[in-house]
N, C-alpha and C positions, 0 to 999 in steps of 0.2 A: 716613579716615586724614589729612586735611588739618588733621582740627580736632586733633590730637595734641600740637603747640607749644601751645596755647590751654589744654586741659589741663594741663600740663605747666605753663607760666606762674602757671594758676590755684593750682597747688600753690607753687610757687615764692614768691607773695606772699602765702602765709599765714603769722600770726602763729606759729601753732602747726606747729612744725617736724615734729611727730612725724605729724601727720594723714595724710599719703599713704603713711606706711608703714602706719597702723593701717587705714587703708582698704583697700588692697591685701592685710593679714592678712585682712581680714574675709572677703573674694573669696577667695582662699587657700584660708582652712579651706572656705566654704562648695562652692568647687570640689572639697575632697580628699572631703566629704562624695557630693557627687553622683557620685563617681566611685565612693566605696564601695560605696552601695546599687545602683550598678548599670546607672546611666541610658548612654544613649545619647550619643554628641556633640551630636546637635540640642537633644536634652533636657536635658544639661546648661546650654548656654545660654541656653536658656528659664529652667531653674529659678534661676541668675547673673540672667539679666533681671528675675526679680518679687522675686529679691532684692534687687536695684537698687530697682524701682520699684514694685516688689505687682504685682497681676495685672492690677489693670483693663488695658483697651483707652484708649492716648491717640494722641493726634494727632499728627500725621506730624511736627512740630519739637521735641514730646517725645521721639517716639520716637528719631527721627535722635540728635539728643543724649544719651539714653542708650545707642546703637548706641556712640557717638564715646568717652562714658567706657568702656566695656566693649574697646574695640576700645585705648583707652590700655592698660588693665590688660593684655589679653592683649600687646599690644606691648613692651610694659616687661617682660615674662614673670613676671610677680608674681602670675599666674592659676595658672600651667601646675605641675606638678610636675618636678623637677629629673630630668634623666636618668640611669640607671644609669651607674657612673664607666666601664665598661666597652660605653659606647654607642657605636653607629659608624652613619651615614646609609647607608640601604639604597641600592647603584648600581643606578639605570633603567637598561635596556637596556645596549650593548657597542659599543664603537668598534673592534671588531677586525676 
C-alpha cells in the first residue's frame, strides 16, 4: 500500500491522459470475466496477476511491484464491480 502515491504519480505524468483508464478497463473486463466462468477469489487474483505479468515465476522486486500495481487497481476500485444500488454492509455482531 505505500507504493500507491508512486503509482498514482506514475500515471499522473503521463503524456497520454487516457492510459490509466484504458488500464484499469482492461483489469475490469478481465476481472468481470474471471468472475463469470466461476473462479474463486484467490483464483481470480492469480488469473489478474498473469494478466499483469504471464505466468512465469519472478523474483521477489518483480513480484512486490506487481502486488503494488494490482493492489492500486483494487484501491482505486477500478477492479471490483459496482454494487447493487440497493446494497447495504452486513452488521458483525450487536452492541445491545
Amino acid at each position: 500500500m505505500r507504493n500507491l502515491s508512486t503509482i498514482a504519480e506514475h500515471y499522473q505524468r503521463r503524456s497520454d491522459i487516457n492510459e490509466r483508464n484504458e488500464v484499469a478497463a482492461w483489469f475490469h473486463r478481465e476481472y468481470l470475466e474471471a468472475v463469470r466462468v466461476g473462479l474463486e477469489p484467490e483464483d481470480v487474483l492469480l488469473r489478474l496477476r498473469e494478466f499483469l505479468a504471464g505466468s512465469r515465476q519472478r523474483k521477489a522486486p518483480l513480484y512486490r511491484a506487481q502486488t503494488a500495481v494490482l493492489a492500486y487497481f483494487f484501491e482505486t476500485c477500478d477492479i471490483f464491480e459496482n454494487p447493487p444500488s440497493d446494497w447495504e454492509p452486513a452488521m458483525v455482531g450487536s452492541l445491545t
